[in-house]
mmCIF file of the N, C-alpha and C atoms, coordinates in Angstrom:
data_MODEL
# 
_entry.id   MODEL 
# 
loop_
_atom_site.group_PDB 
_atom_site.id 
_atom_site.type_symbol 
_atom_site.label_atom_id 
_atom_site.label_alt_id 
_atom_site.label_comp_id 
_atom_site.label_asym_id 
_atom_site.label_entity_id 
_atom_site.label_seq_id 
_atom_site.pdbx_PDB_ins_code 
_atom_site.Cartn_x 
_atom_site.Cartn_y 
_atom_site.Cartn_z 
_atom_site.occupancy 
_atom_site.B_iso_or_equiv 
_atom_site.pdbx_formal_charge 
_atom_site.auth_seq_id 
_atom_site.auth_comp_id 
_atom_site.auth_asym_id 
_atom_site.auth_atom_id 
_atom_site.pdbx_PDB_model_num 
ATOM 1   N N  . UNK A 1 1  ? -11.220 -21.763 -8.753  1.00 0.00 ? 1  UNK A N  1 
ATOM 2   C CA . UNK A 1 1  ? -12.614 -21.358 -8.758  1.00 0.00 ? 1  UNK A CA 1 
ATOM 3   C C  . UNK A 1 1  ? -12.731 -20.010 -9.451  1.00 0.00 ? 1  UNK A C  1 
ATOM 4   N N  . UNK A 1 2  ? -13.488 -19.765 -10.349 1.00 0.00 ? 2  UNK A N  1 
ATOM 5   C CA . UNK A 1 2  ? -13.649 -18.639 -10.947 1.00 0.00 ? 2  UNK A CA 1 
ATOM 6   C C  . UNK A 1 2  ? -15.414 -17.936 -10.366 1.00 0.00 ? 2  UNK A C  1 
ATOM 7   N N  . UNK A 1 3  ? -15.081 -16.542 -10.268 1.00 0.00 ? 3  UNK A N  1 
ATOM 8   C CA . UNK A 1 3  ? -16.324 -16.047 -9.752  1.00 0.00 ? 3  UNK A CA 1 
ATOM 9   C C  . UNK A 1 3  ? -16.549 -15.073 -10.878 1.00 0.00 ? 3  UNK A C  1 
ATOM 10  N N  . UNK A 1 4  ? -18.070 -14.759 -11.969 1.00 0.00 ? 4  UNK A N  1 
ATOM 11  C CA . UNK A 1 4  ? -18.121 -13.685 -12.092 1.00 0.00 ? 4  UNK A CA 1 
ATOM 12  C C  . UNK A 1 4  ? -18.317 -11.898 -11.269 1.00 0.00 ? 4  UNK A C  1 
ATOM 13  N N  . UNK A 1 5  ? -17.354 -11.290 -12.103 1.00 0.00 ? 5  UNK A N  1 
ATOM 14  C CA . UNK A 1 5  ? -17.929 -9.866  -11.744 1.00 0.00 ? 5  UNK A CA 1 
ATOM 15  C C  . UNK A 1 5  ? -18.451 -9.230  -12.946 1.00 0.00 ? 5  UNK A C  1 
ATOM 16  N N  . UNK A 1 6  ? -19.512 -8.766  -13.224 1.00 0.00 ? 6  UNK A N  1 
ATOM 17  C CA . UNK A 1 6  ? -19.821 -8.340  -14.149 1.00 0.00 ? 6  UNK A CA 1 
ATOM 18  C C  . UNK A 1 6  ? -19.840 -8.956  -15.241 1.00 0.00 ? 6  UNK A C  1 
ATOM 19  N N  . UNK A 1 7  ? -19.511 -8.482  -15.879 1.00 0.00 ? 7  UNK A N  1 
ATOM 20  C CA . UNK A 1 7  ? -18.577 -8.988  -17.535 1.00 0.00 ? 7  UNK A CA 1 
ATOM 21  C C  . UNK A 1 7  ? -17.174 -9.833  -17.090 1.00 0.00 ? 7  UNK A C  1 
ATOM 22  N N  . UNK A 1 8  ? -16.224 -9.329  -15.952 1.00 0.00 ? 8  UNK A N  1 
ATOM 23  C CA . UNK A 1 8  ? -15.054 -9.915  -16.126 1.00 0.00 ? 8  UNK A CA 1 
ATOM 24  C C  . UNK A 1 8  ? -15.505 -11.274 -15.032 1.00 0.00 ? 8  UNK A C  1 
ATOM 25  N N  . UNK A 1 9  ? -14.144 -12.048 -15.261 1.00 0.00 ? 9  UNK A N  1 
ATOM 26  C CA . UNK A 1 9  ? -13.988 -13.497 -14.204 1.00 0.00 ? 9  UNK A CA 1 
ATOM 27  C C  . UNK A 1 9  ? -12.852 -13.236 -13.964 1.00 0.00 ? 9  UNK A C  1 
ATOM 28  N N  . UNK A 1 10 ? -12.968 -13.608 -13.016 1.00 0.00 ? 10 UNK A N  1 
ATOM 29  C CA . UNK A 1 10 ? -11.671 -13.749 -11.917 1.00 0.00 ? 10 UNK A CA 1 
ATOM 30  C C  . UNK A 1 10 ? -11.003 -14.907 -11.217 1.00 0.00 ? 10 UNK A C  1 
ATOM 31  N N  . UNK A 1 11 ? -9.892  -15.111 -11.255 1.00 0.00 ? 11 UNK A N  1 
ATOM 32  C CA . UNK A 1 11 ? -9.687  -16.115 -10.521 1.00 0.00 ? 11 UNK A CA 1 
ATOM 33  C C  . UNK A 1 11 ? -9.239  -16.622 -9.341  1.00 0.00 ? 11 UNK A C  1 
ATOM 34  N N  . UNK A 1 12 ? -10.445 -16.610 -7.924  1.00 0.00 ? 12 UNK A N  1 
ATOM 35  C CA . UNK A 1 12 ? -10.782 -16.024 -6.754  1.00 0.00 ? 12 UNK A CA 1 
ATOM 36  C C  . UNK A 1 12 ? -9.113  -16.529 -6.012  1.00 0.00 ? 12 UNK A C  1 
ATOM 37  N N  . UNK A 1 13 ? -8.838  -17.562 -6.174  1.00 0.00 ? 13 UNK A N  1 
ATOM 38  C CA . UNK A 1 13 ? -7.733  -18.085 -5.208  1.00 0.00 ? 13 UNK A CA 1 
ATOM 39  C C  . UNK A 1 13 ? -6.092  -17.615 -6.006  1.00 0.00 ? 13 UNK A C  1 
ATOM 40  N N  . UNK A 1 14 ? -6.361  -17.102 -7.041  1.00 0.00 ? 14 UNK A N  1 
ATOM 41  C CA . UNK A 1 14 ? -4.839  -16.652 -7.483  1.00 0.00 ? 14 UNK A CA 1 
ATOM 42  C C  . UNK A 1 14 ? -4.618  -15.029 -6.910  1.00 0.00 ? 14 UNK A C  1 
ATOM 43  N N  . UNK A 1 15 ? -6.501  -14.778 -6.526  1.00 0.00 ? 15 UNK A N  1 
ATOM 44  C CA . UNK A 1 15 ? -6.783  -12.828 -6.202  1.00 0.00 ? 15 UNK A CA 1 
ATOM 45  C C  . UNK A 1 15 ? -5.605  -13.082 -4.701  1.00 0.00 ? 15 UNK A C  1 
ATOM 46  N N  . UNK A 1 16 ? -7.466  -13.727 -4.071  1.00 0.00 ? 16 UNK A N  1 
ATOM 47  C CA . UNK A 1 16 ? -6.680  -14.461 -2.711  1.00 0.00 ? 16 UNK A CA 1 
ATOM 48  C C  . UNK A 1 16 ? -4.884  -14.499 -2.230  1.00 0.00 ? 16 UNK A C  1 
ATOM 49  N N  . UNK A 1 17 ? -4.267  -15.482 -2.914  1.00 0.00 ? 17 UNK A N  1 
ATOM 50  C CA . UNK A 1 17 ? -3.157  -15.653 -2.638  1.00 0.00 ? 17 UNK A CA 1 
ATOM 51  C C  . UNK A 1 17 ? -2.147  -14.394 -2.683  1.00 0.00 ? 17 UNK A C  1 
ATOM 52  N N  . UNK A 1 18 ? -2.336  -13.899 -3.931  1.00 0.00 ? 18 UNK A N  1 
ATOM 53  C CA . UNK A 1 18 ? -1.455  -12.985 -4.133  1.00 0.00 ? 18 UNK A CA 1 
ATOM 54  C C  . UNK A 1 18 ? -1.891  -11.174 -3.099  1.00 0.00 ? 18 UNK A C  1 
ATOM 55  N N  . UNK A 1 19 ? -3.058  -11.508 -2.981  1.00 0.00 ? 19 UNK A N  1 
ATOM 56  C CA . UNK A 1 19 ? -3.377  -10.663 -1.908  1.00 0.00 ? 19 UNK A CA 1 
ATOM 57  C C  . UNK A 1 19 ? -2.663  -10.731 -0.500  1.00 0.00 ? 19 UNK A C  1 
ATOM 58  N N  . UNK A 1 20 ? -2.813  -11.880 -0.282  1.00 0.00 ? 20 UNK A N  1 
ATOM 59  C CA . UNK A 1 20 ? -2.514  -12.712 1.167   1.00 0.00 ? 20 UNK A CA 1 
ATOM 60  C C  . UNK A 1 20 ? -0.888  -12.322 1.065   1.00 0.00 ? 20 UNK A C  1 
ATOM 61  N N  . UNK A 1 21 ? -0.347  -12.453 0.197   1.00 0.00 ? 21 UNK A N  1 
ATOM 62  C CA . UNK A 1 21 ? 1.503   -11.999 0.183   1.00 0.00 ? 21 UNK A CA 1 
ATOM 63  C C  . UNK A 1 21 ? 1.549   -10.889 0.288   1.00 0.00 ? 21 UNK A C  1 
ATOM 64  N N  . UNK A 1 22 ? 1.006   -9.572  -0.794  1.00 0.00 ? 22 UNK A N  1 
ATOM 65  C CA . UNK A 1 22 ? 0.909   -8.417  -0.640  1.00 0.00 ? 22 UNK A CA 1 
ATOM 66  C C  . UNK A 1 22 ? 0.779   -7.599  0.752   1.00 0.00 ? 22 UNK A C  1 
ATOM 67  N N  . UNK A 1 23 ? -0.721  -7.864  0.957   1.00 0.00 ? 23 UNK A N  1 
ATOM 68  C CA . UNK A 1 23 ? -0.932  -7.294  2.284   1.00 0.00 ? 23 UNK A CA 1 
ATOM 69  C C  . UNK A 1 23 ? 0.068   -7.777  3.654   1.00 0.00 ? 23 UNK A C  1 
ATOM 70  N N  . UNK A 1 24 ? 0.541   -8.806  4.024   1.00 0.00 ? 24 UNK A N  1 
ATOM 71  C CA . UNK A 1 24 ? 1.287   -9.347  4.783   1.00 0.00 ? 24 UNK A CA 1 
ATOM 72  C C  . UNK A 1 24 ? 2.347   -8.124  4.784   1.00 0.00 ? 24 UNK A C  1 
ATOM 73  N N  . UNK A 1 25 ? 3.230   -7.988  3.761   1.00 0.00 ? 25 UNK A N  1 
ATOM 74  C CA . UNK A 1 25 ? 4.142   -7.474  3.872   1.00 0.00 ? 25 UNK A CA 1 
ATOM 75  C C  . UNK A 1 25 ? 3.737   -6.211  3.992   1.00 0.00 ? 25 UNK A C  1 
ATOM 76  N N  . UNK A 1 26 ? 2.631   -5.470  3.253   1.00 0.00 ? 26 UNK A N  1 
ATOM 77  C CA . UNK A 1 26 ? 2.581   -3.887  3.664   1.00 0.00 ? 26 UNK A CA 1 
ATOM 78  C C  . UNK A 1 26 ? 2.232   -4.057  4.731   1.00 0.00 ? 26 UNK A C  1 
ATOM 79  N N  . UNK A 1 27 ? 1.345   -4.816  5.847   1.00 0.00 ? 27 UNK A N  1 
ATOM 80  C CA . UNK A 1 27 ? 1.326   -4.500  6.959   1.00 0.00 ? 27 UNK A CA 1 
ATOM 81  C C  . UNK A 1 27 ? 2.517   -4.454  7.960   1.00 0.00 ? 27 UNK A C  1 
ATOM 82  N N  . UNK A 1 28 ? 3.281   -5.505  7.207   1.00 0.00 ? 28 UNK A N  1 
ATOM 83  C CA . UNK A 1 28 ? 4.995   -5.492  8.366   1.00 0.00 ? 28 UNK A CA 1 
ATOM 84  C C  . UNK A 1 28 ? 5.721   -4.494  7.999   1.00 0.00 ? 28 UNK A C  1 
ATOM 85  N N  . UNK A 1 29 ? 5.250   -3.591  6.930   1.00 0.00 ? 29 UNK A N  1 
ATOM 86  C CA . UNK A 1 29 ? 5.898   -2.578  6.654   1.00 0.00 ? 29 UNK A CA 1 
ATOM 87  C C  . UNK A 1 29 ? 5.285   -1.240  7.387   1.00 0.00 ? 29 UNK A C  1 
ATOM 88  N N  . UNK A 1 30 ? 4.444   -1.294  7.557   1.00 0.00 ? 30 UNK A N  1 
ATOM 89  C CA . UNK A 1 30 ? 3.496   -0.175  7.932   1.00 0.00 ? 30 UNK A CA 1 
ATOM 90  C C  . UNK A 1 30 ? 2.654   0.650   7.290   1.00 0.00 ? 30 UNK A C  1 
ATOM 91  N N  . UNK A 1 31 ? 2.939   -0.003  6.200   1.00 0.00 ? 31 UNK A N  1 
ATOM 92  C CA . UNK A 1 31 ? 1.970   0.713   5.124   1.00 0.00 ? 31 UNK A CA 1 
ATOM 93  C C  . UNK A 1 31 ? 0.630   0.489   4.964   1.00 0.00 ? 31 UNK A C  1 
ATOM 94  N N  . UNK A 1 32 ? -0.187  -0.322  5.310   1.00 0.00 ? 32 UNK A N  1 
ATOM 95  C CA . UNK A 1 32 ? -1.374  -0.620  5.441   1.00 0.00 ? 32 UNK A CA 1 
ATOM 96  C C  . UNK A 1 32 ? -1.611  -0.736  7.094   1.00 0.00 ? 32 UNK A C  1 
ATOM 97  N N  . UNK A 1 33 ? -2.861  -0.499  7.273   1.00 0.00 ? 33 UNK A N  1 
ATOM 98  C CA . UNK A 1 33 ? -3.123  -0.831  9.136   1.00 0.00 ? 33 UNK A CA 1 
ATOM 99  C C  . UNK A 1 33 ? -3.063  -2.314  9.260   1.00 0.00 ? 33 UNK A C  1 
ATOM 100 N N  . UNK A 1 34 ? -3.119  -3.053  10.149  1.00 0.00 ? 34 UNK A N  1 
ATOM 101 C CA . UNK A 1 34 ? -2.861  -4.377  10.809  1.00 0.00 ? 34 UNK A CA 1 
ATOM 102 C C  . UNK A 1 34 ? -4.253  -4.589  11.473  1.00 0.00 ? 34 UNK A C  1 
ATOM 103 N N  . UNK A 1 35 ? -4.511  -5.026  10.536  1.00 0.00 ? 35 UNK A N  1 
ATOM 104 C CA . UNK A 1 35 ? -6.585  -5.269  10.418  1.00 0.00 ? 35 UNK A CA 1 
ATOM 105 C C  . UNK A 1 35 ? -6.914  -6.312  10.009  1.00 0.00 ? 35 UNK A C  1 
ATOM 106 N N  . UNK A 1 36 ? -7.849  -6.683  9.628   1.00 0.00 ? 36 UNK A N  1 
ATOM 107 C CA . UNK A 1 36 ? -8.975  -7.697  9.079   1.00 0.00 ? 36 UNK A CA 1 
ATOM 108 C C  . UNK A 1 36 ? -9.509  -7.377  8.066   1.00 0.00 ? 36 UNK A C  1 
ATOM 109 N N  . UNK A 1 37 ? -9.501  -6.130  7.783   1.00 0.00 ? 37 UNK A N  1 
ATOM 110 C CA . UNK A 1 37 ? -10.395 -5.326  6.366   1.00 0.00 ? 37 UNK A CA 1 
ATOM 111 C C  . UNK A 1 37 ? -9.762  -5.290  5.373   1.00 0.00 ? 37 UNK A C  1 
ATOM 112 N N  . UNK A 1 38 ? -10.453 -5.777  4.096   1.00 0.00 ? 38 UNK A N  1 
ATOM 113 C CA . UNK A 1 38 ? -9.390  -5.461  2.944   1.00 0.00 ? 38 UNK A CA 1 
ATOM 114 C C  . UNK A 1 38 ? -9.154  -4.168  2.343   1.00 0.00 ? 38 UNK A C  1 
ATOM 115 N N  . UNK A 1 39 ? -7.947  -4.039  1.969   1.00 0.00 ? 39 UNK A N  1 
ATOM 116 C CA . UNK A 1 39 ? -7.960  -3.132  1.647   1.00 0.00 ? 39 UNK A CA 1 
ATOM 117 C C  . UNK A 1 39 ? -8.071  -3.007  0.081   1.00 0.00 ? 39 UNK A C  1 
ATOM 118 N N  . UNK A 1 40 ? -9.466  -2.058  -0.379  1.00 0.00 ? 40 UNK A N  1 
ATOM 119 C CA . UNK A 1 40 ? -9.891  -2.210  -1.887  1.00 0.00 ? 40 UNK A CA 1 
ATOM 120 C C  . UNK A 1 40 ? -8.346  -1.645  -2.623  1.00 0.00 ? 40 UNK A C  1 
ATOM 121 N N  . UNK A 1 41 ? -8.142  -0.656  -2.502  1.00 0.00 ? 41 UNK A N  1 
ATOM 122 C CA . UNK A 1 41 ? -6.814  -0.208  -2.949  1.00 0.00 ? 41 UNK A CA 1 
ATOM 123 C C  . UNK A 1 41 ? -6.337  -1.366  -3.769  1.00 0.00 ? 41 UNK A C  1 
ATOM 124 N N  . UNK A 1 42 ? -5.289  -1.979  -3.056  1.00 0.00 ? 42 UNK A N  1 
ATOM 125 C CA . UNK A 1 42 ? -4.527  -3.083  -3.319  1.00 0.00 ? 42 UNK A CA 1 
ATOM 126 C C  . UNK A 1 42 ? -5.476  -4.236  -3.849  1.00 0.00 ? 42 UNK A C  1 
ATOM 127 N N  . UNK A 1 43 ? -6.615  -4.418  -3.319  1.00 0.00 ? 43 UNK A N  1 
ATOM 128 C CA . UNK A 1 43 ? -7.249  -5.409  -3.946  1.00 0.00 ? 43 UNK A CA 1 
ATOM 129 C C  . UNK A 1 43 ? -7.332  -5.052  -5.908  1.00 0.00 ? 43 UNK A C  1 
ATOM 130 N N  . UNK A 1 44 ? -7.788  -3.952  -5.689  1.00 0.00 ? 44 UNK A N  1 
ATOM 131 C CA . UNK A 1 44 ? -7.815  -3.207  -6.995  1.00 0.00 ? 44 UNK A CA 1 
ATOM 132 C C  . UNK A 1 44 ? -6.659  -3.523  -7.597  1.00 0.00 ? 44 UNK A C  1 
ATOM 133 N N  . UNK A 1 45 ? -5.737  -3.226  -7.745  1.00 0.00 ? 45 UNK A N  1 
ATOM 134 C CA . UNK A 1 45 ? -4.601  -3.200  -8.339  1.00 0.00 ? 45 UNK A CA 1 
ATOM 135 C C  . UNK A 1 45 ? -4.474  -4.974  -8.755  1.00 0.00 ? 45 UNK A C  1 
ATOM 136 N N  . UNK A 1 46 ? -4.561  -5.682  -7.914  1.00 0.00 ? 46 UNK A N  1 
ATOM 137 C CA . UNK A 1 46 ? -4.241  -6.946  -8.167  1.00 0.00 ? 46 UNK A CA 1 
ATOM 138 C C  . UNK A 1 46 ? -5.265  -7.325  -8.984  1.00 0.00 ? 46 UNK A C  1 
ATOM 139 N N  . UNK A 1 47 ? -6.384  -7.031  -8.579  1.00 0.00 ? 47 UNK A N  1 
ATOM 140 C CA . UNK A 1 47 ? -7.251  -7.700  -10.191 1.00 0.00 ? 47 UNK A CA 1 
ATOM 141 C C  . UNK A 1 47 ? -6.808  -6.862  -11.314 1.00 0.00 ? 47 UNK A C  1 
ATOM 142 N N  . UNK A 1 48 ? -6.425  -5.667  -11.853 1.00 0.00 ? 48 UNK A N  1 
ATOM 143 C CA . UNK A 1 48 ? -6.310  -4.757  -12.821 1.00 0.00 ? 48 UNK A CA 1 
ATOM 144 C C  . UNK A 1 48 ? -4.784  -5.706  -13.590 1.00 0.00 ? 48 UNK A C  1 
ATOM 145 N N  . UNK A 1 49 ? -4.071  -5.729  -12.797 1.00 0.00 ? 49 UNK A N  1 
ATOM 146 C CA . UNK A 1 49 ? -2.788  -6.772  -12.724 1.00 0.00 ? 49 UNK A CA 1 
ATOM 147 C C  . UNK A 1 49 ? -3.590  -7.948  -13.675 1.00 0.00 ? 49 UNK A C  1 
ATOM 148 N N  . UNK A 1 50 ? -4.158  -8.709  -12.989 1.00 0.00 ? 50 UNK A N  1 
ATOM 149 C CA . UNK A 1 50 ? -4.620  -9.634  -13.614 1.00 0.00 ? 50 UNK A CA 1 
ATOM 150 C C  . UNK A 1 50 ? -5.601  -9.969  -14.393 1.00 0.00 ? 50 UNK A C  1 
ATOM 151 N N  . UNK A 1 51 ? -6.229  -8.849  -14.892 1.00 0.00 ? 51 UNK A N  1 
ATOM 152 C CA . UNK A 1 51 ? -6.665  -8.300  -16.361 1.00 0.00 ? 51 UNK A CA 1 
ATOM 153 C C  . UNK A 1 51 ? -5.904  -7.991  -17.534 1.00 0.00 ? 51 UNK A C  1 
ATOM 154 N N  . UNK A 1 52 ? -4.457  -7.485  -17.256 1.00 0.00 ? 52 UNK A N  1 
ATOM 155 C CA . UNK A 1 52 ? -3.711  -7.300  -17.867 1.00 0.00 ? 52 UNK A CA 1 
ATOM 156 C C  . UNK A 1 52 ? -2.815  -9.092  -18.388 1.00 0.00 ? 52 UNK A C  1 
ATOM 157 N N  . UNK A 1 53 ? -2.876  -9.598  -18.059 1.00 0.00 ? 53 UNK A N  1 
ATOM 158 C CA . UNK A 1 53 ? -2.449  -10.911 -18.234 1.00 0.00 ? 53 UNK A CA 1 
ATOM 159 C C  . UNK A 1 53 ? -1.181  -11.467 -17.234 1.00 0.00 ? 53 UNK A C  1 
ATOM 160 N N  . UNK A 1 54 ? -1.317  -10.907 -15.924 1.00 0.00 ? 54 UNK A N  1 
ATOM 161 C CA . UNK A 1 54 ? -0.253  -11.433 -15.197 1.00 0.00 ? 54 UNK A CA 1 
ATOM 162 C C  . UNK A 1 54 ? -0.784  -12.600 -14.148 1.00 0.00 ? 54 UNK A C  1 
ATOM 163 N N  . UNK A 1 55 ? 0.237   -14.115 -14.256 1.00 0.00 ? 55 UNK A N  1 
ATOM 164 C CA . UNK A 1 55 ? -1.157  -15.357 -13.407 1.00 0.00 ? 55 UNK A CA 1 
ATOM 165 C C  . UNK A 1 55 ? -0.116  -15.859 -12.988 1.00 0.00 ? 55 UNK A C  1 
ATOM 166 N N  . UNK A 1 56 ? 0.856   -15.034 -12.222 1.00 0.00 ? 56 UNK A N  1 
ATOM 167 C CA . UNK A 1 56 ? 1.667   -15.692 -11.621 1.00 0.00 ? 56 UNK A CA 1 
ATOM 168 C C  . UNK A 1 56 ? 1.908   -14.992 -9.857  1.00 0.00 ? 56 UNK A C  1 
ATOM 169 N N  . UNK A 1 57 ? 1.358   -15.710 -8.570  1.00 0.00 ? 57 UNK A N  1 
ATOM 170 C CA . UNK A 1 57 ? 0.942   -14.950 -7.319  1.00 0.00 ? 57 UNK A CA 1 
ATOM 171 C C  . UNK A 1 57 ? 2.057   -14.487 -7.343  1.00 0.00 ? 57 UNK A C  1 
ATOM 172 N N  . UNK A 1 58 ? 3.594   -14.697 -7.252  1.00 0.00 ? 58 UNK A N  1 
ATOM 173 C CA . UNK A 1 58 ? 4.931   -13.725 -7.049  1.00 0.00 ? 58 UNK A CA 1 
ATOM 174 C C  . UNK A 1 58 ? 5.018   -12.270 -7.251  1.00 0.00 ? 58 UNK A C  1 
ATOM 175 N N  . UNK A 1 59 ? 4.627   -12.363 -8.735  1.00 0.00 ? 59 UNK A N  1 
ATOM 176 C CA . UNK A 1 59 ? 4.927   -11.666 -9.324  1.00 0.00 ? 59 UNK A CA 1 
ATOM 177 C C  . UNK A 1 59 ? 3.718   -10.560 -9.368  1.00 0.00 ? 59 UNK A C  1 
ATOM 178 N N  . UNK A 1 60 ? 2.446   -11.089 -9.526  1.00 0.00 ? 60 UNK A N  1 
ATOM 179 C CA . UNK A 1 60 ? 1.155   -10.296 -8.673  1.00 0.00 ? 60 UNK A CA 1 
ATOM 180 C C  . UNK A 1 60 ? 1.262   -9.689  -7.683  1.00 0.00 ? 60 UNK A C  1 
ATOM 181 N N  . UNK A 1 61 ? 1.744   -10.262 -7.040  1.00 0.00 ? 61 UNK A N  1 
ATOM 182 C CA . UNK A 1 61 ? 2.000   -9.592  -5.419  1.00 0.00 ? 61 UNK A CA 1 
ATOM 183 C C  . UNK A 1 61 ? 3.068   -8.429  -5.297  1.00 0.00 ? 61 UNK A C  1 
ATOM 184 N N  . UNK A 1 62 ? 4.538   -8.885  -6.316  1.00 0.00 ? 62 UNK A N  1 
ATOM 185 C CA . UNK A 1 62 ? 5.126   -7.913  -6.163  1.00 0.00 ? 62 UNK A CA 1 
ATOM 186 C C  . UNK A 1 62 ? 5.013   -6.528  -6.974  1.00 0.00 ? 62 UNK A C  1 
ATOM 187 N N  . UNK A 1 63 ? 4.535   -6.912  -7.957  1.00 0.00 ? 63 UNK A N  1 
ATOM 188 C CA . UNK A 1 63 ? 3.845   -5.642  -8.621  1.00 0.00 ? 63 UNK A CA 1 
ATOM 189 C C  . UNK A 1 63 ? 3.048   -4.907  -8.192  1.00 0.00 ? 63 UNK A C  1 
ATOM 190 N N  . UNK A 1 64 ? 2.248   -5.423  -7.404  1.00 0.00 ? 64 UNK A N  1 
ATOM 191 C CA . UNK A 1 64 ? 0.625   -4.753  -6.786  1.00 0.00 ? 64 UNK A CA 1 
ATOM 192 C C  . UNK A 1 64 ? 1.777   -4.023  -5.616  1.00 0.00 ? 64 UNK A C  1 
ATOM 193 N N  . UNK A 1 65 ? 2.583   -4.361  -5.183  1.00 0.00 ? 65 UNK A N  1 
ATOM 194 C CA . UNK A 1 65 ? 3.374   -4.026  -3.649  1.00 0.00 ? 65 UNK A CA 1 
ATOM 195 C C  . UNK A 1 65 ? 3.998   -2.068  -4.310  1.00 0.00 ? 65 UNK A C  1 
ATOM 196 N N  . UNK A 1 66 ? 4.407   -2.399  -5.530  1.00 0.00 ? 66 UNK A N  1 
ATOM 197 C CA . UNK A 1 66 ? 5.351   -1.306  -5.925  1.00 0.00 ? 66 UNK A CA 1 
ATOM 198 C C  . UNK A 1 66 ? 4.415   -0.420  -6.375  1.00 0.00 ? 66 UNK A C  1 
ATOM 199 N N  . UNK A 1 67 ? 3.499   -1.004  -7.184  1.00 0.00 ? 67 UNK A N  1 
ATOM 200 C CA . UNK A 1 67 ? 2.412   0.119   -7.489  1.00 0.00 ? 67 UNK A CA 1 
ATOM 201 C C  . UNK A 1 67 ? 1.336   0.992   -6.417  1.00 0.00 ? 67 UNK A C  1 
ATOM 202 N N  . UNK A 1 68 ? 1.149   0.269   -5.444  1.00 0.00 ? 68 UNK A N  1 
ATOM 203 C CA . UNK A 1 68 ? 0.583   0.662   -3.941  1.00 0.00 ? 68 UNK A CA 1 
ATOM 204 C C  . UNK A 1 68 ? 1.804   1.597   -3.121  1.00 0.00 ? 68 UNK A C  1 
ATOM 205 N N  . UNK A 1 69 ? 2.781   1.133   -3.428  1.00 0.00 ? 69 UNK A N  1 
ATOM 206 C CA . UNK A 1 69 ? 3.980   2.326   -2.933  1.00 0.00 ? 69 UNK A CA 1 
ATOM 207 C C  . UNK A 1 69 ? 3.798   3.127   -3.384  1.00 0.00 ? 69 UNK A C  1 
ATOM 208 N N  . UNK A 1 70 ? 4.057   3.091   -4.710  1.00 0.00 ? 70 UNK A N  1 
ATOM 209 C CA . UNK A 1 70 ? 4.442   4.359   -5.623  1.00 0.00 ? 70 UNK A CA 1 
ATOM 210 C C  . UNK A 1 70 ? 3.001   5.567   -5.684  1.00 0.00 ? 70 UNK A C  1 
ATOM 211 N N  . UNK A 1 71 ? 2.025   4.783   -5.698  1.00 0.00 ? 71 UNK A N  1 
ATOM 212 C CA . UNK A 1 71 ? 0.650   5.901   -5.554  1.00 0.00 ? 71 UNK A CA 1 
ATOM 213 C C  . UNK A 1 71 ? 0.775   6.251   -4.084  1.00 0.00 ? 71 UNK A C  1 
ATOM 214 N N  . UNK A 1 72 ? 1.248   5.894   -2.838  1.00 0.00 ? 72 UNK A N  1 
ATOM 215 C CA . UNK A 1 72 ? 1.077   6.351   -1.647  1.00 0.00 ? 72 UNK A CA 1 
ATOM 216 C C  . UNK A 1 72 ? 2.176   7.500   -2.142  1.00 0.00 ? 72 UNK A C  1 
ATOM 217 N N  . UNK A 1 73 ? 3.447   7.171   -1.971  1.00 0.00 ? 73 UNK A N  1 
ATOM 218 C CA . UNK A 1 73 ? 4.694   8.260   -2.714  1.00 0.00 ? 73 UNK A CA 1 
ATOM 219 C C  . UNK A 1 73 ? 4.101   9.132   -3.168  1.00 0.00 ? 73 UNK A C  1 
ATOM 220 N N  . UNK A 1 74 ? 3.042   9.210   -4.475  1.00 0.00 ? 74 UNK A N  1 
ATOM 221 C CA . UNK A 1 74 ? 2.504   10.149  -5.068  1.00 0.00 ? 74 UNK A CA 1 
ATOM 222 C C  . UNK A 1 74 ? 1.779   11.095  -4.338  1.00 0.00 ? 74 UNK A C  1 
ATOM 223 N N  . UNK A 1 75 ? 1.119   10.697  -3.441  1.00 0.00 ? 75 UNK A N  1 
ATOM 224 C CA . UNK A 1 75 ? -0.024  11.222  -2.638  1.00 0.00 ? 75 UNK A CA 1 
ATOM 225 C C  . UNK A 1 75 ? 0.582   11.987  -1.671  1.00 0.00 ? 75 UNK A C  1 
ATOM 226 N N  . UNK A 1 76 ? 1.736   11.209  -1.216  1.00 0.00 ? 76 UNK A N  1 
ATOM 227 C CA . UNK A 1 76 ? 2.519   12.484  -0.221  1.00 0.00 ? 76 UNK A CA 1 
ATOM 228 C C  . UNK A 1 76 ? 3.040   13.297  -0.322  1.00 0.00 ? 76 UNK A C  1 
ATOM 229 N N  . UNK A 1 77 ? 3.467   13.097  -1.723  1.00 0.00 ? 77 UNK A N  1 
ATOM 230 C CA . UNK A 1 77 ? 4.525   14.428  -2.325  1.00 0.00 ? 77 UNK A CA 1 
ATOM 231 C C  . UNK A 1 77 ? 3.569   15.619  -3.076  1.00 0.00 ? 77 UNK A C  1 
ATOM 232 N N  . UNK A 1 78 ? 2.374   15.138  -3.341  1.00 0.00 ? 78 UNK A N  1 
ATOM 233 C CA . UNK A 1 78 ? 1.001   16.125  -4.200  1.00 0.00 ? 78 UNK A CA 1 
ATOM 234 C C  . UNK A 1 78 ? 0.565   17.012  -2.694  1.00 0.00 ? 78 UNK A C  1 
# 
């Protein structure tokens, strides 16, 4: 299913999925709270991900995971 935003489309169940892996694990990690709310952050990243041409949920997910590290990393050490 594709939804517009704006100008861009998205493709809601590849966001979805690869969200659904992402967040899972930062929450068993502790890096995100253990909620119901999304978190735009990471949501962000995964569509930006997949603007860039990446359409594979694995690999979405694990990218969005390292890049959400690495800006928290940043933030603690600034």
């Amino acid at each position: 299913m594709l939804v517009e935003r704006g100008l861009q489309v998205v493709n809601v169940e590849l966001v979805s999925q690869a969200y659904a892996i992402a967040a899972n694990y930062l929450r068993r990690s502790g890096a995100i709270p253990d909620t119901l709310v999304t978190d735009e952050r990471l949501l962000h990243l995964i569509v930006k991900l997949l603007q860039h041409g990446e359409f594979n949920k694995i690999r979405l997910a694990n990218r969005a995971i390292a890049r959400f590290q690495a800006q928290t990393e940043a933030k603690a050490v600034a």
